[in-house]
N, CA and C of each residue as an Amber inpcrd file, in Angstrom:
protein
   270
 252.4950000 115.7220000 -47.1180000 253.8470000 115.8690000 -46.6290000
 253.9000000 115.3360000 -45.2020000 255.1810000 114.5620000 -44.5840000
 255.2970000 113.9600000 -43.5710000 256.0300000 115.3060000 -43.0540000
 255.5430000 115.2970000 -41.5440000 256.5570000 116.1290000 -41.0650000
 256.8010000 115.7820000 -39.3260000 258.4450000 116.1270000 -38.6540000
 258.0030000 115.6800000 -37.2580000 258.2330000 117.1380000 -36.8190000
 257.1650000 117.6200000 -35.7120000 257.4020000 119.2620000 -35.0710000
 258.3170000 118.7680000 -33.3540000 258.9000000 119.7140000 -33.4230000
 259.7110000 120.1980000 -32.3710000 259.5000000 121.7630000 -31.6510000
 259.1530000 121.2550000 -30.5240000 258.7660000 122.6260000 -30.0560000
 257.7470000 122.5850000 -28.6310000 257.5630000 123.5610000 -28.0530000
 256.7620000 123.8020000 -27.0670000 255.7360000 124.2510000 -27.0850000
 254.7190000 124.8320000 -25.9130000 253.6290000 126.0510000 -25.9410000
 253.5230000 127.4520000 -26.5990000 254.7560000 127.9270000 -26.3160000
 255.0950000 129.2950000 -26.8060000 254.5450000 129.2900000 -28.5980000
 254.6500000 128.2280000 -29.4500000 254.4790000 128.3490000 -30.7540000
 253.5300000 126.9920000 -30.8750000 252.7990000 126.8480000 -29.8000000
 251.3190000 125.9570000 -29.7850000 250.8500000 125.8980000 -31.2020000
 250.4780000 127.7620000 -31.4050000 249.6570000 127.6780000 -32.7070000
 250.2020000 127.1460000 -34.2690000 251.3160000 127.1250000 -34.1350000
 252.5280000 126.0580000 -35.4760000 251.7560000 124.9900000 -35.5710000
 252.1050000 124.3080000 -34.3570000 251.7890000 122.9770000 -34.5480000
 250.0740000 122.5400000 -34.7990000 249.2210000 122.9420000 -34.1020000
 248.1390000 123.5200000 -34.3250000 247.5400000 123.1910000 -36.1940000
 248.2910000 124.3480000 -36.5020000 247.7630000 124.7380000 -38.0920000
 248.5990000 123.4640000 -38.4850000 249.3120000 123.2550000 -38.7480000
 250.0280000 122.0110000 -39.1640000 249.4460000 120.9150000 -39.0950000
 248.6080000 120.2630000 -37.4550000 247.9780000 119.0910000 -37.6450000
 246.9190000 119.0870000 -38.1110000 246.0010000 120.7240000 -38.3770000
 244.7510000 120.2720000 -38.9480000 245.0210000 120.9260000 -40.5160000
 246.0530000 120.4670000 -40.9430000 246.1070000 120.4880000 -42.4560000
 245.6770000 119.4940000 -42.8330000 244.9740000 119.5780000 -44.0200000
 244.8850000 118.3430000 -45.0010000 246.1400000 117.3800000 -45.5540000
 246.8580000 118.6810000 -46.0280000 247.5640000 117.9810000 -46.9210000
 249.7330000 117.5860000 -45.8720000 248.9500000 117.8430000 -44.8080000
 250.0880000 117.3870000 -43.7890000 250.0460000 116.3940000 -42.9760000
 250.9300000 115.2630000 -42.6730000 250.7410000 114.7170000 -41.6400000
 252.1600000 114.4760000 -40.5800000 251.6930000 114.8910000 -39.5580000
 252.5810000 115.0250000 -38.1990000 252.6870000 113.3080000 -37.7860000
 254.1240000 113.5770000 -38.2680000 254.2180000 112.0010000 -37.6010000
 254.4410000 111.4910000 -36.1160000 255.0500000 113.1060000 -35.5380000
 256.2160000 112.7190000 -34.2730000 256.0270000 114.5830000 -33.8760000
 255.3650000 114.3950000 -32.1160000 256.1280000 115.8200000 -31.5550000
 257.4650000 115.3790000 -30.9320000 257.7880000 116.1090000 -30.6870000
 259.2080000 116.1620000 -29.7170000 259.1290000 117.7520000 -29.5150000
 258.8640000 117.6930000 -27.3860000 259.5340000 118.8550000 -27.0930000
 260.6080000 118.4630000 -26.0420000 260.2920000 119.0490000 -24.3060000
 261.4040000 119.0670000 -23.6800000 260.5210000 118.9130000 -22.3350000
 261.2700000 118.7360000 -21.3180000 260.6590000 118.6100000 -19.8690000
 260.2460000 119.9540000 -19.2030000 259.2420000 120.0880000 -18.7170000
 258.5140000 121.4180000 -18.1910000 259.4540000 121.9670000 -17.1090000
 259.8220000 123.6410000 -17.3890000 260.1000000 124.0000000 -15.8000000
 259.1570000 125.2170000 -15.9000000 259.6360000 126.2860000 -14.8820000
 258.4140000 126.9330000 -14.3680000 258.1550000 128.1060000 -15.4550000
 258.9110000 128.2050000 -16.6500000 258.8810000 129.5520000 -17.7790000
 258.1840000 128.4460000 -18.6620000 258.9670000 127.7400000 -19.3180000
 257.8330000 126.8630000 -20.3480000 257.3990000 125.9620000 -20.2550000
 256.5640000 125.4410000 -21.0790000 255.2280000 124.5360000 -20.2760000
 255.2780000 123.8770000 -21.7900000 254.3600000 122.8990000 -21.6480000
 254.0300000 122.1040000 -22.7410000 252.6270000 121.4650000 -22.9960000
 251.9930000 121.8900000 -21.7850000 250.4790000 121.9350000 -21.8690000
 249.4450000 121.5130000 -23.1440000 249.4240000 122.5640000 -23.7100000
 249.2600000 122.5650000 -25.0350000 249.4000000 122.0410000 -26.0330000
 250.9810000 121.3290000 -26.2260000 251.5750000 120.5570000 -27.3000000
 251.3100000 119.2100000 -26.8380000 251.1700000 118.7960000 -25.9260000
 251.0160000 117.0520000 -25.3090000 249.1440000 117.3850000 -25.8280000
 248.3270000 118.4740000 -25.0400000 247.1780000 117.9280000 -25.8290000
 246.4580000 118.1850000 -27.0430000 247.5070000 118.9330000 -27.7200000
 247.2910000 118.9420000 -29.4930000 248.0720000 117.7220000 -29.7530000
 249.1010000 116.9780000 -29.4220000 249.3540000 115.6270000 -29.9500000
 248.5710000 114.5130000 -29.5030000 247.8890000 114.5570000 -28.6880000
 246.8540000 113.6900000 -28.3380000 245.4470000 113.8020000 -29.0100000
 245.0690000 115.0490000 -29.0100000 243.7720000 115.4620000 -29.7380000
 243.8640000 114.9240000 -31.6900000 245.1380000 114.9370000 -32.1980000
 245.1500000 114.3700000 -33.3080000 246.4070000 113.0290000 -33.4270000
 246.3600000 112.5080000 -32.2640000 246.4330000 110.7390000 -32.6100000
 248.0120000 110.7490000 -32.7740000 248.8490000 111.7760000 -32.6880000
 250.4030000 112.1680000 -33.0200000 251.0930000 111.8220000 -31.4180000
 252.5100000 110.5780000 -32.0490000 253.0960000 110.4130000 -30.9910000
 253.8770000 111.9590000 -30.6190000 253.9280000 111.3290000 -28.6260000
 254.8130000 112.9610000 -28.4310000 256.0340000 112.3160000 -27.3830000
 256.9690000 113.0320000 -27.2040000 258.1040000 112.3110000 -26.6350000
 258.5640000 113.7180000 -26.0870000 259.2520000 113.8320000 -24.9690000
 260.2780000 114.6820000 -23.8750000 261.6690000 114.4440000 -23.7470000
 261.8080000 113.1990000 -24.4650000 263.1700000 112.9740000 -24.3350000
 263.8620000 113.4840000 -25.6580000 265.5690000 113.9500000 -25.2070000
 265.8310000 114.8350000 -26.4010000 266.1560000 113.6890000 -27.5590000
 266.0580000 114.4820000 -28.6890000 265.9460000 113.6110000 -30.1230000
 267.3360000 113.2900000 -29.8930000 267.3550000 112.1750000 -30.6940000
 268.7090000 111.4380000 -30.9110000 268.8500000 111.2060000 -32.5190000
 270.2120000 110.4660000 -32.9120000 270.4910000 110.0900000 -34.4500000
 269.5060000 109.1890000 -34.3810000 269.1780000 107.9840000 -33.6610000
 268.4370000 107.0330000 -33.9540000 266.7590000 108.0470000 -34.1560000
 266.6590000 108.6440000 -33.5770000 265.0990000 109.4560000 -33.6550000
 264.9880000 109.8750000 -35.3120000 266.1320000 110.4250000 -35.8260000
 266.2640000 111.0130000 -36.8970000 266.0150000 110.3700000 -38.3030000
 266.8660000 108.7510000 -37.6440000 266.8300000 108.1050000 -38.8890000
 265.2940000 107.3200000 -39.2360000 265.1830000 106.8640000 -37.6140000
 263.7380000 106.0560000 -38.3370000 262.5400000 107.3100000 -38.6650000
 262.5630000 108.5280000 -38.0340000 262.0240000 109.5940000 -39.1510000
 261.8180000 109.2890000 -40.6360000 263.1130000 109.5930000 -41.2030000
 263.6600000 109.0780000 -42.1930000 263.4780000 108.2920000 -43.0300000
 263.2680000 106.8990000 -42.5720000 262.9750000 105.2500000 -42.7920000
 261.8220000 105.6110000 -43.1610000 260.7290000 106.2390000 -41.8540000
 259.4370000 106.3560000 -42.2190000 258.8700000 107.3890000 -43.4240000
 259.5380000 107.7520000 -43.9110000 259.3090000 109.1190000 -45.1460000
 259.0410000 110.2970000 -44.6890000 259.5660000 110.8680000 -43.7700000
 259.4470000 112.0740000 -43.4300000 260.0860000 112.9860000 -44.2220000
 259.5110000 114.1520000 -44.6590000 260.2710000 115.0010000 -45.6540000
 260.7560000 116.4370000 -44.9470000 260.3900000 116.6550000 -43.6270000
 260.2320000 117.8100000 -43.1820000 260.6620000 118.0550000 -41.8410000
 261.4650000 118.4110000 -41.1920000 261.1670000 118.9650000 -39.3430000
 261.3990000 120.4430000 -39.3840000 260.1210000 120.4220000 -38.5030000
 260.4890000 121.8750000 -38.4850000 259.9860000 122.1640000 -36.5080000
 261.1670000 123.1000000 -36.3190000 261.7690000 123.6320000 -34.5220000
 260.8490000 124.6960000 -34.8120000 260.2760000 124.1820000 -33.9070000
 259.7690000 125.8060000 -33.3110000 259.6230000 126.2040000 -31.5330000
 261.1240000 126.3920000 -31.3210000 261.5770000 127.1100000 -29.9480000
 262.0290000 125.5240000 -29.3870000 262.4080000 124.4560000 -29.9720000
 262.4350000 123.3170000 -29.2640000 264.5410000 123.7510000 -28.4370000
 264.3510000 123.1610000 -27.4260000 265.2990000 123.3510000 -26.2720000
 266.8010000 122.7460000 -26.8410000 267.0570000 121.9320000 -27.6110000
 267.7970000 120.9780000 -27.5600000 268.6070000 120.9330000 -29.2470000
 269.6230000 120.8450000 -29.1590000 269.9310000 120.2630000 -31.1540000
 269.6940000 119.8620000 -31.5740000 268.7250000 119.7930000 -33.1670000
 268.8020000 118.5860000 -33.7960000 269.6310000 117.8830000 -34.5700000
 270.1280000 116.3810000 -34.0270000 271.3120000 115.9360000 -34.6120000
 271.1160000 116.3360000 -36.5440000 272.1490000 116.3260000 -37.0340000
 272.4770000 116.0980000 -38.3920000 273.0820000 114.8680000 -38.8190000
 272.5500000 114.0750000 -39.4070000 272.7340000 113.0650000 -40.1770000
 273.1540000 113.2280000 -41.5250000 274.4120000 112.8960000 -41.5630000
 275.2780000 113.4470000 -43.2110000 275.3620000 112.5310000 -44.2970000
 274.5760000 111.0960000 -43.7530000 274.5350000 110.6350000 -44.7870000
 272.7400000 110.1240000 -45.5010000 272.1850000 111.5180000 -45.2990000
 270.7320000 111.0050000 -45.6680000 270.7450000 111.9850000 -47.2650000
């Protein structure tokens, strides 16, 4: 299963179990820019430690679709800052 995670430190361990699944692959993090309560520490070097792009800037429709394009079947937020657009015609 393709999936892109959204989210911060606070739920590190999500993403975590997720990239060292077998039968998962993390295509895309997306969290948010650090202030002094949450951090992202963690999620930049669990997306680095398994080869997964990571991005700070907030998701957009275009983020969504080439998701999409690429076969992603899955996003899943965990505490991420921002909306994720809805795309109504996927």
């Amino acid at each position: 299963m393709k999936i892109a995670y959204f989210g911060y430190d606070l739920f590190y361990p999500c993403l975590e179990k997720l990239a060292a699944a077998n039968d998962v692959e993390v295509m895309k993090v997306f969290s948010f820019p650090e202030d002094e309560d949450d951090k992202n520490v963690k999620i930049r070097a669990a997306a680095k430690k398994y080869g997964i792009e990571y991005s700070e800037k907030k998701v957009s429709d275009d983020d969504i679709c080439a998701l999409r394009d690429l076969g992603c079947n899955l996003l899943v937020s965990a505490g991420y800052a921002y909306k994720i657009p809805v795309i109504r015609d996927l």
